[in-house]
C-alpha positions as a Markdown table, in Angstrom:
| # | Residue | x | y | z |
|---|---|---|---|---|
| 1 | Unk | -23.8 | -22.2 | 9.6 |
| 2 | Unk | -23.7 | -22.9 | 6.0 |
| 3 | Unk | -24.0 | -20.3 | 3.2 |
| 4 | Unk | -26.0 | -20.7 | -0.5 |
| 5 | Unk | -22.9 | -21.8 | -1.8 |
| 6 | Unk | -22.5 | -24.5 | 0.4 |
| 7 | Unk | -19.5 | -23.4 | 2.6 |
| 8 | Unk | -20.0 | -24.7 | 6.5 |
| 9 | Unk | -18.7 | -22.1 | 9.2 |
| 10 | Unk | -18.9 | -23.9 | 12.7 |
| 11 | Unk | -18.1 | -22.1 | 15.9 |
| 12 | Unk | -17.7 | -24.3 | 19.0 |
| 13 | Unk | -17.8 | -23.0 | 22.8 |
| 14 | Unk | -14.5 | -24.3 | 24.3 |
| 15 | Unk | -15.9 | -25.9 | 28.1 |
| 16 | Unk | -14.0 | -24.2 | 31.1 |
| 17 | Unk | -13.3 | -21.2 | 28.9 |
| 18 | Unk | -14.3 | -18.0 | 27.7 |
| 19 | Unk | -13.0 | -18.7 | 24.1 |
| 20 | Unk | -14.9 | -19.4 | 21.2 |
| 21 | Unk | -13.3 | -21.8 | 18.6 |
| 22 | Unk | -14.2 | -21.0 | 14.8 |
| 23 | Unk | -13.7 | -23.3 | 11.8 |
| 24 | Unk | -14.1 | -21.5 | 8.5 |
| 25 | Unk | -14.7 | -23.6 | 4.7 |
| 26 | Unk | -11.3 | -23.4 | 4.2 |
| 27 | Unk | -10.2 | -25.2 | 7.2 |
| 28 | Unk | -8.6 | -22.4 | 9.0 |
| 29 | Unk | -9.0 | -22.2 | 12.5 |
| 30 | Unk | -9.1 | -18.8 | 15.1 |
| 31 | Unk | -10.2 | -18.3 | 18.7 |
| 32 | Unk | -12.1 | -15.5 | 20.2 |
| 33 | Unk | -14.1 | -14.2 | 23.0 |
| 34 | Unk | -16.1 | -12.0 | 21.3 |
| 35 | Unk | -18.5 | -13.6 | 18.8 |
| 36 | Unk | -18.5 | -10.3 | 16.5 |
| 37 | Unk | -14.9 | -10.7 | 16.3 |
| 38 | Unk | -15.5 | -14.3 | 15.5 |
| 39 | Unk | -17.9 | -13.7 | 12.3 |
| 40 | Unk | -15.8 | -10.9 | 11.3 |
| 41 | Unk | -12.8 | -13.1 | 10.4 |
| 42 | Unk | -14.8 | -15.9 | 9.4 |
| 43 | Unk | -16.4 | -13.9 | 6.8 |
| 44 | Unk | -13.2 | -11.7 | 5.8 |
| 45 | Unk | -11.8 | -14.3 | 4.0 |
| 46 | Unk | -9.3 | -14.7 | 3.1 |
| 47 | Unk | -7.2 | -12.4 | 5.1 |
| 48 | Unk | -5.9 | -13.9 | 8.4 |
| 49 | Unk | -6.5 | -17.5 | 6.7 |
| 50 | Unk | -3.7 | -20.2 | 6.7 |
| 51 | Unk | -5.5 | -23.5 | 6.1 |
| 52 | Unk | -4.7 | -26.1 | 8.4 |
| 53 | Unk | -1.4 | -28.3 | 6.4 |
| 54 | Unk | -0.9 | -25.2 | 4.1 |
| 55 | Unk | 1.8 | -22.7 | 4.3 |
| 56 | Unk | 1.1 | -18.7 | 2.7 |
């Protein structure tokens, strides 16, 4: 999904599980099961974020 300003969200199905794997426009990554839970973090940002090769 991409928003008006550009940023891409992508949610992937991981095969043989019941996981879903988010990428948020930061980079951040988070699994769920539950897609609501999914969307809620990806749009919250940016608590819960640590970009991937960043440290808080």
């Amino acid at each position: 999904m991409s928003t008006p300003t550009g940023e891409v969200y992508r949610v992937d199905w991981l095969p043989g599980t019941d996981l879903l794997l988010g990428t948020c426009h930061c980079g951040a990554e988070h699994t769920a099961q539950d897609p609501v839970e999914m969307w809620e973090w990806m749009l919250g940002h940016p608590e819960g974020h640590r970009p991937r090769g960043k440290t808080p």
